[in-house]
C-alpha positions as CSV (number, residue, x, y, z in Angstrom):
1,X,2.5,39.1,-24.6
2,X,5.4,39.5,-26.7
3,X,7.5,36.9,-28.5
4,X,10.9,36.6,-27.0
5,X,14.3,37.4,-29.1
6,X,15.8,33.9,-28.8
7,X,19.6,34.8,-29.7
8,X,20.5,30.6,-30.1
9,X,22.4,27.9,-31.1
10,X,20.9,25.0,-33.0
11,X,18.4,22.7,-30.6
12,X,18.3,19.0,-31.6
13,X,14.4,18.3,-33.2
14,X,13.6,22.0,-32.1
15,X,13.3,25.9,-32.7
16,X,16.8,27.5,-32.4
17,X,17.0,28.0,-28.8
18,X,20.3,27.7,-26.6
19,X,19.8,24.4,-24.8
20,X,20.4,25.6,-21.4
21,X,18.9,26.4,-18.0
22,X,18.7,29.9,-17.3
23,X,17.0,31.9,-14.6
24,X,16.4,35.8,-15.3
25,X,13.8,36.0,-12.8
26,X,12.0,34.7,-9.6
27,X,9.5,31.7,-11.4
28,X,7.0,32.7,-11.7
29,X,8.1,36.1,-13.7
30,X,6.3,39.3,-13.7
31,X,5.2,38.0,-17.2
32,X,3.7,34.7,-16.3
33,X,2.5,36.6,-13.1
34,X,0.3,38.5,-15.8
35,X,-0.9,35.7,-17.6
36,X,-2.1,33.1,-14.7
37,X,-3.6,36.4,-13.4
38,X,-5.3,36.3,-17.2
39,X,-6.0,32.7,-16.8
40,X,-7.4,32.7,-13.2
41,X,-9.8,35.2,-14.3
42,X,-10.9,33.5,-17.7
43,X,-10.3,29.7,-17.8
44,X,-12.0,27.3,-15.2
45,X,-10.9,26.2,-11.8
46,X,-11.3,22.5,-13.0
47,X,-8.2,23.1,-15.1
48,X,-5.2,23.7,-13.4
49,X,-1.1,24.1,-14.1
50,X,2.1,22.3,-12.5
51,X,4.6,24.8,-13.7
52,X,3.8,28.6,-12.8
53,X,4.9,29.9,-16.2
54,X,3.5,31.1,-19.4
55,X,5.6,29.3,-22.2
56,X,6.4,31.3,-25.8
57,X,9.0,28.8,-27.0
58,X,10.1,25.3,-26.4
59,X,12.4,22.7,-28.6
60,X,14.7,20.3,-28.0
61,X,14.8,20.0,-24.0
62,X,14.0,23.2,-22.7
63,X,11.1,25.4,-22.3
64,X,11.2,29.2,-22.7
65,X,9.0,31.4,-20.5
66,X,7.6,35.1,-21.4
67,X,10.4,36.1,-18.9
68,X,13.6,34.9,-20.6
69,X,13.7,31.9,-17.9
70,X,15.0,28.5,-20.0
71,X,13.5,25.4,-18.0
72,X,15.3,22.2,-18.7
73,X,12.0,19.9,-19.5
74,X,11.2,17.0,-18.6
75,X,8.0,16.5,-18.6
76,X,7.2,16.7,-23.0
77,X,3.6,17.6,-21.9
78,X,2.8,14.7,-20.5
79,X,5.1,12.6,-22.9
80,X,3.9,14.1,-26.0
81,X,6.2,16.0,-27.5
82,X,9.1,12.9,-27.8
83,X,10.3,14.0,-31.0
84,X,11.0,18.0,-29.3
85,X,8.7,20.5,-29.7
86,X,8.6,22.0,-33.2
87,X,10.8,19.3,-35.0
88,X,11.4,21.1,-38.1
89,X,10.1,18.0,-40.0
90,X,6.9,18.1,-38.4
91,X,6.8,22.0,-38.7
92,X,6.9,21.8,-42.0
93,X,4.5,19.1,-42.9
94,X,2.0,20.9,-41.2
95,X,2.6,24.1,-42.7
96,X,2.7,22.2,-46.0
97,X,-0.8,20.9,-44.8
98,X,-2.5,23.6,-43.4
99,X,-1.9,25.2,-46.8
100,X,-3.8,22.8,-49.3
101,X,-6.6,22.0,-46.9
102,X,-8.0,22.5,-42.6
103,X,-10.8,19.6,-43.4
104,X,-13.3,18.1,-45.1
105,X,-14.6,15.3,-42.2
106,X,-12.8,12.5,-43.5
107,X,-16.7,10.8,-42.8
108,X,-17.9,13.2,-45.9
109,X,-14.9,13.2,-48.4
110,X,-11.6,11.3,-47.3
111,X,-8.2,12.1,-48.2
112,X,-4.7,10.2,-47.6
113,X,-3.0,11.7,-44.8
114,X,-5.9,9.6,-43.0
115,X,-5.5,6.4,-44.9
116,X,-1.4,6.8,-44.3
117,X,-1.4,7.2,-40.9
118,X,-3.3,3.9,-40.5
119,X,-1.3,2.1,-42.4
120,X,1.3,3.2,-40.5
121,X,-0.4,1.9,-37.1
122,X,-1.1,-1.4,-38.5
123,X,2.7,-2.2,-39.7
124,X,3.9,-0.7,-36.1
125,X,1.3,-2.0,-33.8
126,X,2.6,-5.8,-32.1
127,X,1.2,-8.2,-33.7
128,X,1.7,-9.8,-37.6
129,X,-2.3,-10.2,-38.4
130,X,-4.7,-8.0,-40.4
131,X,-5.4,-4.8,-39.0
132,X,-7.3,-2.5,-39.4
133,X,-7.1,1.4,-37.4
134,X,-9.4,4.3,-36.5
135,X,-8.6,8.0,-35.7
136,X,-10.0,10.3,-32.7
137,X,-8.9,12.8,-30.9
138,X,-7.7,12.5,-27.5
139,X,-6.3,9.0,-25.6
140,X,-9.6,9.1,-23.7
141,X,-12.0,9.2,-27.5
142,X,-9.6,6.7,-28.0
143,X,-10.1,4.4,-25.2
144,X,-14.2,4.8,-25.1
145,X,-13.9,3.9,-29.3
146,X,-12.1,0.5,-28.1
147,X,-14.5,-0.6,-25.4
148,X,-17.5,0.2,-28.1
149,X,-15.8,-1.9,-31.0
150,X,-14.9,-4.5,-28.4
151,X,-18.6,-4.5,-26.9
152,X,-19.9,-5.0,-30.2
153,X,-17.6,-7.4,-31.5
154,X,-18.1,-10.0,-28.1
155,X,-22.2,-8.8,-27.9
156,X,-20.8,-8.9,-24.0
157,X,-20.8,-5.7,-21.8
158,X,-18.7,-5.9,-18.9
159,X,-15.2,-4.2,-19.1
160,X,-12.6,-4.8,-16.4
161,X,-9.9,-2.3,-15.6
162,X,-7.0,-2.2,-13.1
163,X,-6.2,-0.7,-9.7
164,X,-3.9,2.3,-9.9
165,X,-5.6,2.9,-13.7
166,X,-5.7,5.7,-15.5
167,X,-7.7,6.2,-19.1
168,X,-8.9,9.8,-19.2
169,X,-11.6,11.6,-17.7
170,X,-14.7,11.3,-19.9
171,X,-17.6,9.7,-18.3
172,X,-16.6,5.7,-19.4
173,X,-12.7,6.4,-18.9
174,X,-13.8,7.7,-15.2
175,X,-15.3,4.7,-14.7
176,X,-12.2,3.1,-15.6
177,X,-9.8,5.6,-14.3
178,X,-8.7,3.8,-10.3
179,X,-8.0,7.3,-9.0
180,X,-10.5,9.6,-7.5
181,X,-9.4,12.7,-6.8
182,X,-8.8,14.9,-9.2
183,X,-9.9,12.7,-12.0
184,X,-13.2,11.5,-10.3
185,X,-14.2,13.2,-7.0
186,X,-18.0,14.3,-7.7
187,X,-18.3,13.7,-11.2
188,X,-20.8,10.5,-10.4
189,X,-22.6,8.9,-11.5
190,X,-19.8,6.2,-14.0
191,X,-20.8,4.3,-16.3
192,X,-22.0,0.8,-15.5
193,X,-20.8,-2.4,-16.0
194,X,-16.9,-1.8,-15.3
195,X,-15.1,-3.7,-12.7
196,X,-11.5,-3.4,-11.0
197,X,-8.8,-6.3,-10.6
198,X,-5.4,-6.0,-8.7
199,X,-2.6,-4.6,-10.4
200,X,0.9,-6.1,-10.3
201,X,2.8,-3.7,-8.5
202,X,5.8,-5.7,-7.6
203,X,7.5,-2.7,-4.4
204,X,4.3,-2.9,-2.9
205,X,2.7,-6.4,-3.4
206,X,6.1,-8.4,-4.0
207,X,4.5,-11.0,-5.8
208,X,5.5,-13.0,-9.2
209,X,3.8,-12.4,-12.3
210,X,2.0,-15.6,-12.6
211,X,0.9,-15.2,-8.8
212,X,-0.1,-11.4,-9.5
213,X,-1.8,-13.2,-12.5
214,X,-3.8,-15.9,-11.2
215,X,-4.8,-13.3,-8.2
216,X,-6.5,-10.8,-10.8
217,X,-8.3,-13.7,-12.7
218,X,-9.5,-14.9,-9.5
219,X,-10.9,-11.7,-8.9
220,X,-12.8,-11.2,-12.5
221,X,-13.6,-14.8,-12.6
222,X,-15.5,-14.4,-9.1
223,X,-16.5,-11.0,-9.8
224,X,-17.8,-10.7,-13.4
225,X,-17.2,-13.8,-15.3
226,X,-15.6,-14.9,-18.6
227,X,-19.0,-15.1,-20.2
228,X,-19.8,-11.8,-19.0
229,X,-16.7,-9.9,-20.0
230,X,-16.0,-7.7,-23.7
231,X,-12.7,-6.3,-22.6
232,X,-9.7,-6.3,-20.4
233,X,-7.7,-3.2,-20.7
234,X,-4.4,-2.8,-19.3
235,X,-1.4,-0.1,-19.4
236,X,1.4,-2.4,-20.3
237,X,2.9,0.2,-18.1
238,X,1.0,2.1,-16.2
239,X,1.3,5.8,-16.2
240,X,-0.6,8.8,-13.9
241,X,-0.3,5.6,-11.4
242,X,3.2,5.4,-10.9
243,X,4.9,3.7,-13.8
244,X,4.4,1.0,-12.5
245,X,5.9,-2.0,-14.2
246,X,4.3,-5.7,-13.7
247,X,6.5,-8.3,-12.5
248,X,7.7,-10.3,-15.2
249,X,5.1,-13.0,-16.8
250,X,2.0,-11.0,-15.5
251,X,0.7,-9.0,-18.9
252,X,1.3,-13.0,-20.6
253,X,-1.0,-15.0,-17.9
254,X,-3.4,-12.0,-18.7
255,X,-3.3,-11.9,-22.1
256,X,-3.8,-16.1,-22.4
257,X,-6.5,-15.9,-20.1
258,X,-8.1,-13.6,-22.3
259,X,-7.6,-15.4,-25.5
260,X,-8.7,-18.8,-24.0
261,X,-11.9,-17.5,-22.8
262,X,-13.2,-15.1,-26.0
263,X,-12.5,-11.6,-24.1
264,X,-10.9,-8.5,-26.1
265,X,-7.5,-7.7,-24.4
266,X,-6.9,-3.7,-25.2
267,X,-3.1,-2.2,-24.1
268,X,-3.4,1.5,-23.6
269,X,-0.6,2.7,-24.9
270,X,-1.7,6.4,-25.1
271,X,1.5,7.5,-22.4
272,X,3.9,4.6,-23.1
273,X,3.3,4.2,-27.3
274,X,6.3,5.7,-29.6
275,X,9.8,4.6,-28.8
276,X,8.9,6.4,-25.1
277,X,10.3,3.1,-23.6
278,X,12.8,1.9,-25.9
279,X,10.8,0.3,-27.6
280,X,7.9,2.0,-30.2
281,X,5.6,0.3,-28.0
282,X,5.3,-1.0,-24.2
283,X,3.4,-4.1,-25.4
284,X,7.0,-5.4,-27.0
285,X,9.1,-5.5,-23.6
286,X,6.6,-8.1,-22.5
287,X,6.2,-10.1,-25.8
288,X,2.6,-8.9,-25.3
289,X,0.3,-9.0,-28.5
290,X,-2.9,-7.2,-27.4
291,X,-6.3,-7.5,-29.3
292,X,-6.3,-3.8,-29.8
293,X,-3.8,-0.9,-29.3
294,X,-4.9,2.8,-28.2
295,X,-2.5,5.7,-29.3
296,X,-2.5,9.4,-28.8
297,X,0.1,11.9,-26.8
298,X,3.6,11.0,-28.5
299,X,2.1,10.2,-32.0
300,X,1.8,13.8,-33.8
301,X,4.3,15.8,-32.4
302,X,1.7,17.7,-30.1
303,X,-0.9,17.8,-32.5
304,X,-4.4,16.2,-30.8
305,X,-4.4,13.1,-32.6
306,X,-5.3,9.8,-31.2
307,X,-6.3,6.2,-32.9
308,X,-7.3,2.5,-31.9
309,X,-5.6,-0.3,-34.0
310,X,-6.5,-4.2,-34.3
311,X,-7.3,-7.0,-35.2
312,X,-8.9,-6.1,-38.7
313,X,-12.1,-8.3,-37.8
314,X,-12.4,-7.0,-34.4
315,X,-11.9,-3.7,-36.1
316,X,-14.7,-4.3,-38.2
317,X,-17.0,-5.3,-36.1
318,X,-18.9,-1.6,-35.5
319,X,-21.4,-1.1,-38.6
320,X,-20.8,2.2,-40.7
321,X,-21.1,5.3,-38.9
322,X,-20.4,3.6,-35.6
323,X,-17.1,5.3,-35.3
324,X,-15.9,8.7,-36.6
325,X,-16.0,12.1,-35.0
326,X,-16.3,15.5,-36.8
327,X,-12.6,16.0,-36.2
328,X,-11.0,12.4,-35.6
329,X,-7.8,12.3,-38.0
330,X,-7.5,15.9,-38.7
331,X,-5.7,16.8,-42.0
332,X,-3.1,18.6,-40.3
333,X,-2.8,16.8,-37.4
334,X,-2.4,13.3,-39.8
335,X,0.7,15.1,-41.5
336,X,2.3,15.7,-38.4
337,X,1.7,12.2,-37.4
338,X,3.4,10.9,-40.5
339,X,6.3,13.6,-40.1
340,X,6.8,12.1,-36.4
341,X,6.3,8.3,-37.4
342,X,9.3,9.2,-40.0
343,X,11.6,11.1,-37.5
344,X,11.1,8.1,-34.8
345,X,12.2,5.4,-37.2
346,X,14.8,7.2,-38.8
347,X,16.5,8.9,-36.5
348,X,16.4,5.6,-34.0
349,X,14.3,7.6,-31.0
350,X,13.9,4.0,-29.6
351,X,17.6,3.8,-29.0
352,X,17.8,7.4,-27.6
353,X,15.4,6.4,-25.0
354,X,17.3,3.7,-24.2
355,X,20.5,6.0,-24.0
356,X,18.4,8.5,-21.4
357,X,16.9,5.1,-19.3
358,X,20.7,4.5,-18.8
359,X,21.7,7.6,-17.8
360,X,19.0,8.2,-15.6
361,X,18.7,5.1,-14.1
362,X,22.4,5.0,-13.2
363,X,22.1,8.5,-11.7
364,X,19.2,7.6,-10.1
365,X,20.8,4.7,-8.3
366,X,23.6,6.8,-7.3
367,X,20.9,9.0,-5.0
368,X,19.1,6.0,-3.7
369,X,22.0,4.9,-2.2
370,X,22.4,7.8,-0.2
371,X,18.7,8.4,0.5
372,X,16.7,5.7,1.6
373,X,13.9,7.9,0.7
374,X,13.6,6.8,-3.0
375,X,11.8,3.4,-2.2
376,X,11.6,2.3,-5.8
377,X,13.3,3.3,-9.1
378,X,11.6,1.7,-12.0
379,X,10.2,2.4,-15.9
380,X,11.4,2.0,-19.3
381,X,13.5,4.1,-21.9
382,X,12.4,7.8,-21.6
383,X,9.9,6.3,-18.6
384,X,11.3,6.5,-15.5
385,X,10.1,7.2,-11.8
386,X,11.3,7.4,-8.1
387,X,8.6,6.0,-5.3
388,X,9.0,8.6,-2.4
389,X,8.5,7.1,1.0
390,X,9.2,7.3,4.8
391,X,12.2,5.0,5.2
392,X,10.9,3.7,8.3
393,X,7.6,2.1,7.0
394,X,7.8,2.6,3.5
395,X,4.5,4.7,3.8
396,X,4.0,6.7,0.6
397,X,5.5,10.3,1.1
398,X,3.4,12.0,-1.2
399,X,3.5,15.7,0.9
400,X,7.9,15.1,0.1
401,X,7.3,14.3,-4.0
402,X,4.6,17.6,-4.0
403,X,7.3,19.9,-2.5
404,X,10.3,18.5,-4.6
405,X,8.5,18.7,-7.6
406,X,8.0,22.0,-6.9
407,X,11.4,23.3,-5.5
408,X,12.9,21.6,-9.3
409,X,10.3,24.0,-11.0
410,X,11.6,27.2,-9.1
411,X,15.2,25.8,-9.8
412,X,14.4,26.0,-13.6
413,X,13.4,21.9,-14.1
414,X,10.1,20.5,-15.3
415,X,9.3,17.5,-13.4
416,X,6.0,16.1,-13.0
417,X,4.4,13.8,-9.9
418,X,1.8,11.2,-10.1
419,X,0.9,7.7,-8.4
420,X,-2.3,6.6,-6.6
421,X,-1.0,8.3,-3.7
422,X,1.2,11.5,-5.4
423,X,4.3,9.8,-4.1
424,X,6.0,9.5,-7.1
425,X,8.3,11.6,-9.2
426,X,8.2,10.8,-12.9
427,X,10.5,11.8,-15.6
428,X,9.8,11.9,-18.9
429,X,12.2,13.8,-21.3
430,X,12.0,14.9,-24.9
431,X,13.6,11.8,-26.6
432,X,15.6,14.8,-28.1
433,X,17.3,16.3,-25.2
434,X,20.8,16.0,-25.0
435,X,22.6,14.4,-22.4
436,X,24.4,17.5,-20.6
437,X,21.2,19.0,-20.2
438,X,20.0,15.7,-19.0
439,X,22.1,15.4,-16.2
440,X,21.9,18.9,-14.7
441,X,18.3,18.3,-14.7
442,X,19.2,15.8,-12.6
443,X,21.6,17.3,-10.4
444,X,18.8,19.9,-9.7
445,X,16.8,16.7,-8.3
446,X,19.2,16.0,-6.2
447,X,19.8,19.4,-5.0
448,X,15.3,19.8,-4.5
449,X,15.7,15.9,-2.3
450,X,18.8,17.2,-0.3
451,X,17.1,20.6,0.0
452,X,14.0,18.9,1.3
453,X,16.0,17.1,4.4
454,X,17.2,20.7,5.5
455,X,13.6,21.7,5.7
């Protein structure tokens, strides 16, 4: 496959591309035909692809297939790439990187890049105590490293989780992962000793936060009890199950509950951690203060790089050699990190979200009103999702979301689905793209709904 000629204006945080949709062929192209042809013959099944394209360049809010087609993206790989794909910043701290050293293990010799990025964690994390962090890989290394410190550091073993959860798709973060298919269907038997409470979810259960709360203690009180219990882990906002935001005074009720009776409270904030919601984490829209934090997608630019922060003596509770990983904290990876931390707080990417959560929300509204189909609008900052439904029962409509999604992707938009029952549409743009392109990608919505009527 060839490298396209990308004749460009500047891109904002990105590679010199024209910001811009553009369709020179049919999508998928005779190009990316070639390739998923390549892929269907070499990868596995198990891993599949929302957009039918094979990407050579991407940077500020677009995404450049083999073909020439620009796709206005918003999707930033699953809400990694926030800063745009190739920042120049973090471009060249890894190039800077790579040529002084690949690795070493930072478990056989150590070196700073490691050490920075922690201290970075612990002065960004919620929370004015010690802390201490650790670096993996992936959100899910990430998750299964918290429950093991927080195992060790209670001497308890239960863990409870939430419905409409999702925390990867190893063996424990199955386990605590609410959907099962695709994540979980025949991949028994989970690990033991995980147990489920009710979400707030306040479209579908309409309850108050302290209700919602005092409904999900019930449950692990009844279920698995205080004494019993190492960890709660919550998404301050949830992500692959809908973006779902808990009613006001939830995540606190939660979070005193699990002070008051000894039991770790961990916040995955691997989808909703840096400046993604206006804030650089979830945790601080709820005044939540969480026992320990776990990072990954947004935090290196699109560099596998994941971490869990805390309490320092929490933290230190695993003996030596309890954590670590042959590539946890990757030189490289580390220095893009840092670049990304930098370009987040200094170009104020938590007020750009907030910017986009404004536009998009009052754009959104706009098309509610004329189609009782969008149930629910709800998220935060650079977070936001519409709740499909049928208007006459508000029965999830997740064969409408599938097909819409898909009409924006041959139209030349990225836009991803997800929710317990695939009924929701969830957008989450570079924190870099500008508004113009924002808003046709928005019209193109529009257009894929109104489309969907017709048919």
């Amino acid at each position: 496959m060839t490298t396209l000629d990308t004749d460009a204006a500047p891109a904002l945080g990105g590679p010199m591309l024209a910001q811009e949709r553009r369709l020179v062929t049919a999508i998928p192209g005779p190009r990316s035909q070639e390739l998923l042809a390549r892929k269907a013959a070499a990868v596995a099944a198990g891993v599949g692809h929302t957009a039918p394209i094979a990407a050579v360049a991407a940077g500020g809010g677009v995404v450049v297939d083999a073909d020439g087609n620009s796709l206005i993206d918003l999707g930033s790989g699953i809400a990694v790439t926030s800063v745009g794909n190739a920042h120049p910043k973090v471009v060249e701290a890894v190039q800077r990187q790579a040529a002084q050293f690949t690795h070493t293990c930072f478990m056989v010799s150590p070196y700073e890049g490691y050490v920075a990025v922690a201290e970075a964690l612990n002065r960004l994390t919620p929370g004015g105590f010690a802390k201490k962090s650790a670096l993996f890989n992936s959100g899910a290394e990430a998750v299964e490293n918290a429950v093991k410190i927080a195992r060790k550091a209670t001497g308890r073993q239960a863990v409870v989780a939430f419905d409409h959860a999702y925390h990867g798709r190893t063996n424990l973060t199955m386990a605590l992962t609410a959907k099962s298919m695709p994540y979980k269907s025949g991949f028994g038997p989970f690990a033991a000793e995980v147990y489920r409470a009710p979400m707030s979810y306040p479209y579908r259960d309409g309850l108050a936060g302290p209700e919602a709360a005092a409904k999900a203690i019930s449950v692990i009180e009844k279920q698995v009890g205080a004494e019993n219990l190492a960890a709660v882990i919550i998404e301050p906002i949830q992500g692959e199950g809908g973006f779902i935001v808990p009613a006001e005074g939830f995540l606190p009720a939660i979070s005193a509950w699990c002070t008051a009776n000894g039991v770790v409270l961990i916040a995955d904030e691997v989808q909703s951690g840096f400046a993604r919601t206006g804030a650089m984490f979830a945790s601080e829209h709820f005044g939540l203060v969480p026992d320990l934090v776990t990072t990954a997608k947004g935090i290196a630019g699109g560099l596998p790089l994941a971490a869990v922060t805390g309490r320092a003596e929490i933290m230190d509770a695993a003996h030596a050699g309890g954590l670590g990983g042959t590539y946890g904290g990757n030189p490289i990876a580390c220095a893009a990190a840092l670049a990304s931390i930098e370009v987040f707080e200094t170009e104020d990417l938590s007020d750009r979200a907030r910017e986009i959560e404004a536009l998009m929300t009052a754009r959104l509204e706009t098309m509610q009103a004329a189609d009782p189909r969008i149930g629910d609008i709800r998220g935060r900052g650079a977070m936001i999702a519409i709740e499909l439904v049928d208007p006459a029962t508000q029965a999830p409509a997740g064969a409408l979301a599938g097909a819409v999604a898909r009409r924006c992707i041959a139209d030349g938009v990225i836009v991803l689905t997800c929710g317990t029952y695939g009924n929701v549409l969830r957008f989450l743009p570079p924190l870099t793209i500008d508004d113009a392109l924002l808003s046709e990608g928005l019209d193109v919505v529009a257009a894929a709904l109104a489309a969907e009527v017709a048919a």
